[in-house]
C-alpha positions as CSV (number, residue, x, y, z in Angstrom):
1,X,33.1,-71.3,62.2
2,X,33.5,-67.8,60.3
3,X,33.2,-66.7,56.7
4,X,35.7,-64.0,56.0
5,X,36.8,-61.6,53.3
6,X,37.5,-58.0,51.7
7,X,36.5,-59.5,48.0
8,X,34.3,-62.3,46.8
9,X,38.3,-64.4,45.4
10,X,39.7,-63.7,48.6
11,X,37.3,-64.7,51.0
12,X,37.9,-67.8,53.0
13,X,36.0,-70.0,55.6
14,X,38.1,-70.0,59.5
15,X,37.2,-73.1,61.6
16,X,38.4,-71.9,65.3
17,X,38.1,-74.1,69.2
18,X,38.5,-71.9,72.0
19,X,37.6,-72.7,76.1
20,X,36.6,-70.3,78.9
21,X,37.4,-71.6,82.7
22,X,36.8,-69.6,85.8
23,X,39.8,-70.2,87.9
24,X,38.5,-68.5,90.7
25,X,35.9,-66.1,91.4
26,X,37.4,-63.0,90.0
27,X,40.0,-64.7,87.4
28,X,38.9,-65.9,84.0
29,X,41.4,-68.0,81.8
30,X,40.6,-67.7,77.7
31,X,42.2,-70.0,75.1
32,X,41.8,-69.8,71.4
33,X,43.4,-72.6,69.0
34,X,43.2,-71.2,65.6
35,X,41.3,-69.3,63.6
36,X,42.5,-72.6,61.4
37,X,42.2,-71.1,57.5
38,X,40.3,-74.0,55.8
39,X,40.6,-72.0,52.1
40,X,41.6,-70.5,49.7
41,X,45.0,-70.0,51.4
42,X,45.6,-72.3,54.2
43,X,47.6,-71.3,57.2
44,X,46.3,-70.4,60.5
45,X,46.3,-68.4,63.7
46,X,46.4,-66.1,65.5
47,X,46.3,-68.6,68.5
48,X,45.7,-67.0,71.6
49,X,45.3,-67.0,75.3
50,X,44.1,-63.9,77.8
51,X,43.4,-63.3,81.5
52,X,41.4,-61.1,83.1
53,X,41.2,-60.4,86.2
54,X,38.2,-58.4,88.0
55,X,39.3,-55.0,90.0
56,X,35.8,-53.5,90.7
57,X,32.5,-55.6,91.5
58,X,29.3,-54.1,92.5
59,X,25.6,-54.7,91.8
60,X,25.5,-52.6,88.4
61,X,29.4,-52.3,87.7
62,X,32.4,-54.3,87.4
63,X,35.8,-53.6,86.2
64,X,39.0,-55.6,85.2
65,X,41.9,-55.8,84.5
66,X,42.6,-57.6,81.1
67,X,46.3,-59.4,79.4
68,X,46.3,-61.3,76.4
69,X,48.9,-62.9,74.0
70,X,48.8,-64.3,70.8
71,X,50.5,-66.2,68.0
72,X,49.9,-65.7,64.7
73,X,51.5,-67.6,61.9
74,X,49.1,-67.8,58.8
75,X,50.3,-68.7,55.7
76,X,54.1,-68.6,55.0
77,X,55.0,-65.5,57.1
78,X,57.2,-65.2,59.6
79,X,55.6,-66.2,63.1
80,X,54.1,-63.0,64.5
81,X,53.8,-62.1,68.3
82,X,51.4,-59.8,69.7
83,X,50.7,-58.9,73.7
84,X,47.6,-56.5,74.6
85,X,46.7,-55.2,78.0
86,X,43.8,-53.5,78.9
87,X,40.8,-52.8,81.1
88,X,37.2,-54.4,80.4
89,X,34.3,-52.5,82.1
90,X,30.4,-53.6,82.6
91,X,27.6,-51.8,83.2
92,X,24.4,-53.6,84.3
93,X,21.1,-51.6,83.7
94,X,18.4,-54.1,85.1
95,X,18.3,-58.0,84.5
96,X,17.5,-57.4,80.3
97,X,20.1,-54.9,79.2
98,X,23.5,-54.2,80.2
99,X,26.8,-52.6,78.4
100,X,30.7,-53.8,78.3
101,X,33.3,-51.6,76.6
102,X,37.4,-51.8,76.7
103,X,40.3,-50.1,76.2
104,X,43.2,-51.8,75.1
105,X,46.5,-51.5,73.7
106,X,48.0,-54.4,71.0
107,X,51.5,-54.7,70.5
108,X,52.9,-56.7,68.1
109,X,56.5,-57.8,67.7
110,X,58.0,-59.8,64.5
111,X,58.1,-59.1,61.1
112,X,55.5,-56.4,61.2
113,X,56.0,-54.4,64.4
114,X,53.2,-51.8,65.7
115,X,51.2,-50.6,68.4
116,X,47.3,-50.2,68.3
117,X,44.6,-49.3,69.6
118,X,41.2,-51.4,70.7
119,X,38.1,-49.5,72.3
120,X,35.4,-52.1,71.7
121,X,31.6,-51.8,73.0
122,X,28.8,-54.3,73.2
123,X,25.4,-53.8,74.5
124,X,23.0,-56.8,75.3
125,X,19.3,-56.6,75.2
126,X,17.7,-60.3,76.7
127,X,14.8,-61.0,75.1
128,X,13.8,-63.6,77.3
129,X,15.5,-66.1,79.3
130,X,16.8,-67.8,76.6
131,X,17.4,-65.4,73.6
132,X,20.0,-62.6,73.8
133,X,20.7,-59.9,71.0
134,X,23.9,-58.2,70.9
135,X,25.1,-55.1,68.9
136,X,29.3,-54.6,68.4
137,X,30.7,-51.4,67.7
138,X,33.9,-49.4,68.7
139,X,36.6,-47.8,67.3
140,X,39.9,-49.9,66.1
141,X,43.6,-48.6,64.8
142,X,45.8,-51.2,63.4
143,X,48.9,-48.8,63.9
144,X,48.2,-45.4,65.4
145,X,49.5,-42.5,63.4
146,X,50.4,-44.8,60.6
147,X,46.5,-46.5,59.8
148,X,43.0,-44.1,60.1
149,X,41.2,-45.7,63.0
150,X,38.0,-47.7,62.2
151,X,34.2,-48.3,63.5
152,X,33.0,-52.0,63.6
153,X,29.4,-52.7,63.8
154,X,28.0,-56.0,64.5
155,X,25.0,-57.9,65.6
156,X,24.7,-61.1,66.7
157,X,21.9,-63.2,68.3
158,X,22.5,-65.8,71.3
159,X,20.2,-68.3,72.3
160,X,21.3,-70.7,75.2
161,X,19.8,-73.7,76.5
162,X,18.4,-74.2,80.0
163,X,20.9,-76.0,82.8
164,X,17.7,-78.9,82.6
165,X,19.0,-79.2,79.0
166,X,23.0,-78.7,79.2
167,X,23.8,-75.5,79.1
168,X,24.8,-75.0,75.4
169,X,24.5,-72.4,73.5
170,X,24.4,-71.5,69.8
171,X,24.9,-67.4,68.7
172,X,24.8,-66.6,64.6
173,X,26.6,-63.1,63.7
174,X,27.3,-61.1,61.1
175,X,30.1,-57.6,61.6
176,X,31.7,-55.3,58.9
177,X,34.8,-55.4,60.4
178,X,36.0,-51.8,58.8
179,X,32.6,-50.3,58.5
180,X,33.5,-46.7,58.5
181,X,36.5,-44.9,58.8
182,X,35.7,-41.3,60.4
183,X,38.7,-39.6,59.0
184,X,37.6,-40.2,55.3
185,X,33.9,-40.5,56.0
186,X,34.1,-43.8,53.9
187,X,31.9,-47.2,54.6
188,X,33.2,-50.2,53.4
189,X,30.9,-52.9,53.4
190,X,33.2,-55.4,51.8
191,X,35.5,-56.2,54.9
192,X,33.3,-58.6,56.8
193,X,33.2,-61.2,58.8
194,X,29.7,-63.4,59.8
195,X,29.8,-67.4,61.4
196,X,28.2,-69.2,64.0
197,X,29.9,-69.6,67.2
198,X,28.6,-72.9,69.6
199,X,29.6,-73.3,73.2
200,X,29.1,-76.6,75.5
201,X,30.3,-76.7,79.3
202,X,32.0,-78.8,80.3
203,X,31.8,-79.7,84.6
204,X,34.9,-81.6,86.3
């Protein structure tokens, strides 16, 4: 569940279900229903589903490749389509901190055609075996050479249950979506987005 908004009468609250199943040993299968708007305006998407699928594994590095489509049709628009690949990359630094970054390239189709740009980075610092911080950054461009590219930042803490217990886990965050935008030197702290995202396994 998300809390989202660029101005205290716009913001709305997202209620979103998503699964993660590994296929096979170097394919993972992503499905998103939703976000699902629950107010003020109701609508929802974009609904999505991505594959990756790994290239590279060693001990400290692993690379993939990455496709993903989704379906957005909030509110009363026109259904919009978008397909992004890309290549996700991790670097391992020891058992508590490690990096993974992408580059990736949305294309949407529909009412509102474009192409984009996604370079996203995360680094992970374990704070024990249980607790996990993570800090979200990158840069973003809605449409290149039509919108000024952007800088996330994030933070979000995970803490996840031992196998003995189930598995689950429970991570709070908070990210200004369009923090700063380096070709106007402007922060926006208005565009936001901050929830709490629970995941349970599930064994067949």
């Amino acid at each position: 569940m998300s809390l989202e908004g660029t101005a205290p009468d716009k913001r709305g609250t997202d209620l979103g279900l998503g699964a993660l199943w590994g296929a096979a040993d170097d394919l993972l299968v992503e499905a998103h229903l939703g976000s699902i708007h629950l107010g003020p305006t109701p609508g929802q998407g974009p609904h999505r589903l991505a594959i990756t699928h790994g290239l590279v594994r060693t001990k400290r590095f692993e690379l993939g490749g990455s496709f993903s489509m989704s379906l957005d049709t909030n509110g009363y628009r026109l259904p919009s389509f978008k397909f992004q690949p890309g290549l996700v990359a991790a670097i391992s630094y020891n058992k508590h901190l490690w990096l993974d970054a992408g580059g990736h390239l949305p294309v949407s189709v529909g009412p509102d055609a474009s192409v984009g740009l996604s370079l996203p980075v995360r680094a992970h610092l374990a704070l024990s075996g249980h607790v996990e911080v993570r800090v979200d950054s990158g840069l973003e461009a809605k449409k290149l050479g039509q919108t000024a590219a952007t800088v996330p930042l994030g933070i979000a803490l995970r803490y996840k249950a031992s196998p003995a217990q189930g598995g689950w886990f429970v991570s709070p965050y908070l990210i200004g979506t369009q923090l700063y935008t380096p070709q106007t030197r402007r922060v926006n702290t208005s565009v936001f987005s901050a929830g709490i995202v629970v995941g349970i396994p599930l064994k067949y």
